[in-house]
Backbone bond lengths (Angstrom), bond angles and torsions (degrees), N, CA, C in turn:
res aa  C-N    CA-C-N  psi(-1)  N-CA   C-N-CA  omega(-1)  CA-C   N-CA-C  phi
1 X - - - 1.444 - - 1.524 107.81 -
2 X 0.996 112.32 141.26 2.017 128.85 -160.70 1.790 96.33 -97.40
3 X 1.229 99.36 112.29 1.644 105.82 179.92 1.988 88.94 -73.99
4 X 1.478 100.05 146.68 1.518 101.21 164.49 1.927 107.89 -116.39
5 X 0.782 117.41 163.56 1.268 149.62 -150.93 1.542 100.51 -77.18
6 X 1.313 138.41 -177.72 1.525 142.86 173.23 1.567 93.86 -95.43
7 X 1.179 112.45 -53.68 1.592 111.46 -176.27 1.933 105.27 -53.38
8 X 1.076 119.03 -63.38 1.331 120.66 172.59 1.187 128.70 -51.47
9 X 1.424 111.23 -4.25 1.617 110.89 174.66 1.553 103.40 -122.70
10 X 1.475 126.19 -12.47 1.244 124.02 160.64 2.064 114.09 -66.09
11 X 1.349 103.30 -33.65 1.401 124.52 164.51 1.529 111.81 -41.17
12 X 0.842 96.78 -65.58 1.260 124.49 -162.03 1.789 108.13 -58.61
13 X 1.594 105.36 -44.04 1.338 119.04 -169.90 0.940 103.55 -103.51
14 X 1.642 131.48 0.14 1.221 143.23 -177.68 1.632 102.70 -87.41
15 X 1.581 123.46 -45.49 1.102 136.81 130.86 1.900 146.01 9.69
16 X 1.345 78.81 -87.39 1.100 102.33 171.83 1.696 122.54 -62.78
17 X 1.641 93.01 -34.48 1.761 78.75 178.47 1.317 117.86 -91.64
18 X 1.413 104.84 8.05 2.052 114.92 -168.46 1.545 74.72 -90.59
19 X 1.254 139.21 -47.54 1.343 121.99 -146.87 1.658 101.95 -77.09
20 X 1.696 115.77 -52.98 1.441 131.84 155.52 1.606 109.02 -30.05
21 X 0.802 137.46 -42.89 1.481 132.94 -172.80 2.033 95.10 -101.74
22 X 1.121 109.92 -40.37 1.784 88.61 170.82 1.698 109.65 -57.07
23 X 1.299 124.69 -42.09 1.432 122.25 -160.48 1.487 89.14 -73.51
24 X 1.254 148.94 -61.02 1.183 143.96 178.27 1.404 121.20 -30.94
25 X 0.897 107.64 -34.74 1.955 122.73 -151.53 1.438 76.21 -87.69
26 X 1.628 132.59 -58.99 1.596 157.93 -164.87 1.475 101.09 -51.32
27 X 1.326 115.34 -55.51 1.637 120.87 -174.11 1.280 99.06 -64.49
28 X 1.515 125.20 -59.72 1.024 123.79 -150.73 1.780 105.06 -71.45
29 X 1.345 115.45 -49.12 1.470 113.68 166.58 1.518 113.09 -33.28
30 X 1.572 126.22 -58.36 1.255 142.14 174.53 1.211 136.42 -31.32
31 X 1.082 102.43 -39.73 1.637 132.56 -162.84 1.809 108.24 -113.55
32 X 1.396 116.03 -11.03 1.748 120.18 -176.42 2.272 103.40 -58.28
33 X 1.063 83.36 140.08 1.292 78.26 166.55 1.978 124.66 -91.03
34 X 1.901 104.97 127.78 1.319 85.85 -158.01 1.895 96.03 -120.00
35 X 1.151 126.77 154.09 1.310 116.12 175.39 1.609 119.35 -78.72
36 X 1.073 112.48 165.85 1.386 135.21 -154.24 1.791 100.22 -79.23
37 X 1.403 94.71 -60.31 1.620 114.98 -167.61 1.228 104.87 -161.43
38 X 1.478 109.05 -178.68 1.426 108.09 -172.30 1.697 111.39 -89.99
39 X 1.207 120.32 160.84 1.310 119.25 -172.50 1.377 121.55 -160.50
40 X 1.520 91.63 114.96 2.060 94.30 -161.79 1.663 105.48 -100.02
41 X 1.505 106.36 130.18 1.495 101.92 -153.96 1.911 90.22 -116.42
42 X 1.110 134.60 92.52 1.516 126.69 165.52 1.606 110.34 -62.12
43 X 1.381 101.75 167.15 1.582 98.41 179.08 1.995 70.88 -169.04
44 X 1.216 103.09 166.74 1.531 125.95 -166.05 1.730 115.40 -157.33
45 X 1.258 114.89 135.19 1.293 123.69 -162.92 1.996 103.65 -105.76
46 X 1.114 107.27 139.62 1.695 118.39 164.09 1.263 112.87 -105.34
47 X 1.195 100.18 130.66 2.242 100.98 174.66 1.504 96.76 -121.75
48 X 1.436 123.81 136.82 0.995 131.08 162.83 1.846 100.82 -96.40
49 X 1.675 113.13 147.36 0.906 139.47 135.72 1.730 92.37 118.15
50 X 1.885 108.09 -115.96 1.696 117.13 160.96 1.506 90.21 -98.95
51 X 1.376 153.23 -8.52 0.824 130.13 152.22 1.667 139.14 -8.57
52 X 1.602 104.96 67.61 1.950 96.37 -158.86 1.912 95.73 -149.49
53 X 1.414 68.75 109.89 2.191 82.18 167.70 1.626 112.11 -111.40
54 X 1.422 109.52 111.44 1.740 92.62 147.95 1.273 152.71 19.45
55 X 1.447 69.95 -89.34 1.357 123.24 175.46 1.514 137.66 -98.65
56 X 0.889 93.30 105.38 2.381 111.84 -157.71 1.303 69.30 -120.45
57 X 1.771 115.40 138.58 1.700 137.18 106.61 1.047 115.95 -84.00
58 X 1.216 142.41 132.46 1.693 143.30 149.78 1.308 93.18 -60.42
59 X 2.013 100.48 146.80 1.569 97.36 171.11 1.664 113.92 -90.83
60 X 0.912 129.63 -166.20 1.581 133.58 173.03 1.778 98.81 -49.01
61 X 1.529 114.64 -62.13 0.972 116.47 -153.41 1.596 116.73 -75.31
62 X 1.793 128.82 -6.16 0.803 137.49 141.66 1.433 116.98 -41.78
63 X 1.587 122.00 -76.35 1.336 134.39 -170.74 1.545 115.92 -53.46
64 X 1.756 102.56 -41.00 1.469 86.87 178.25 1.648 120.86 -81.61
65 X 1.182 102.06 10.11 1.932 121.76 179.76 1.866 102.39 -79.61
66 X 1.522 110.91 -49.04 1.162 124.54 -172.55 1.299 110.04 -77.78
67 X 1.689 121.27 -31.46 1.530 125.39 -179.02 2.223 98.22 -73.61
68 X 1.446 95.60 -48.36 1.394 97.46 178.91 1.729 102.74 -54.76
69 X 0.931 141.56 -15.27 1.579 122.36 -163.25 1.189 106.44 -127.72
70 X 1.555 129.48 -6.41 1.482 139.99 150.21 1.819 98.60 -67.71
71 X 1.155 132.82 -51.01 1.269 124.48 166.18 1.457 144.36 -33.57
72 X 1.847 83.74 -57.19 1.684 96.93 171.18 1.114 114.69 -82.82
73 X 1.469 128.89 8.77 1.709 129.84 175.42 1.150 104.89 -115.71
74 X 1.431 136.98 -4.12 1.549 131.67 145.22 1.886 77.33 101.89
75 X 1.588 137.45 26.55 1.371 98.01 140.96 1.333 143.74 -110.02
76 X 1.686 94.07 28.69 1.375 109.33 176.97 1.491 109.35 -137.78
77 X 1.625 116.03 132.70 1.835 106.04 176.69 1.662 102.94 -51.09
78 X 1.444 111.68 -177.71 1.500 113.31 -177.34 1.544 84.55 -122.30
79 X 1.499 114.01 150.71 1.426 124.31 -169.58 1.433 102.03 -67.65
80 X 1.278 127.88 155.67 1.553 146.88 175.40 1.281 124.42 -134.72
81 X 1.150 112.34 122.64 1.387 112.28 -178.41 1.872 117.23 -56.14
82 X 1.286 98.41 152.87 1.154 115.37 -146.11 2.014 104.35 -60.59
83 X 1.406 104.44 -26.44 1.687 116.04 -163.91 1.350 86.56 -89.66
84 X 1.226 136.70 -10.61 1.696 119.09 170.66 1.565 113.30 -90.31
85 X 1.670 118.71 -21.92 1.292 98.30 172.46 1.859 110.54 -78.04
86 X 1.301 119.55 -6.99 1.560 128.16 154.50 1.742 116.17 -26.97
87 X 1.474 86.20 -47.88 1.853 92.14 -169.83 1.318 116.14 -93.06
88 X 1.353 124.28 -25.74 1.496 130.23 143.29 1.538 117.87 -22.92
């Protein structure tokens, strides 16, 4: 049996973790969640009284209410991870 060297086994492990950290980097690219198509989601505000701004932001948690219910009514695809549009 062939003894190897310090250099050849630093190689070696030098290796191994480029490849360990490529498969990581690989999954994680793989696995991102990506959307389908584009998808324009309105949502609209009521003010009772003088209650009256301009100026409305929806917060996050509005939009992702309106993205969730454009989904479940089929007028938006639902996002897919990225290794299934692969098999497409």
């Amino acid at each position: 049996m062939s003894q190897r060297g310090p250099i050849a086994q630093q190689l070696i492990a030098v290796t191994w973790l480029v490849a360990a950290l490529g498969a990581v980097a690989a999954e994680r690219y793989a696995t991102q969640d990506v959307g389908g198509s584009e998808c324009v989601i309105a949502y609209s505000r009521m003010t009772v009284g003088t209650e009256f701004s301009d100026t409305w932001t929806p917060d996050e948690e509005t939009i992702d209410r309106a993205y969730q219910k454009a989904v479940e009514t089929g007028r938006c695809e639902r996002p897919r991870k990225r290794w299934e549009e692969w098999l497409d």
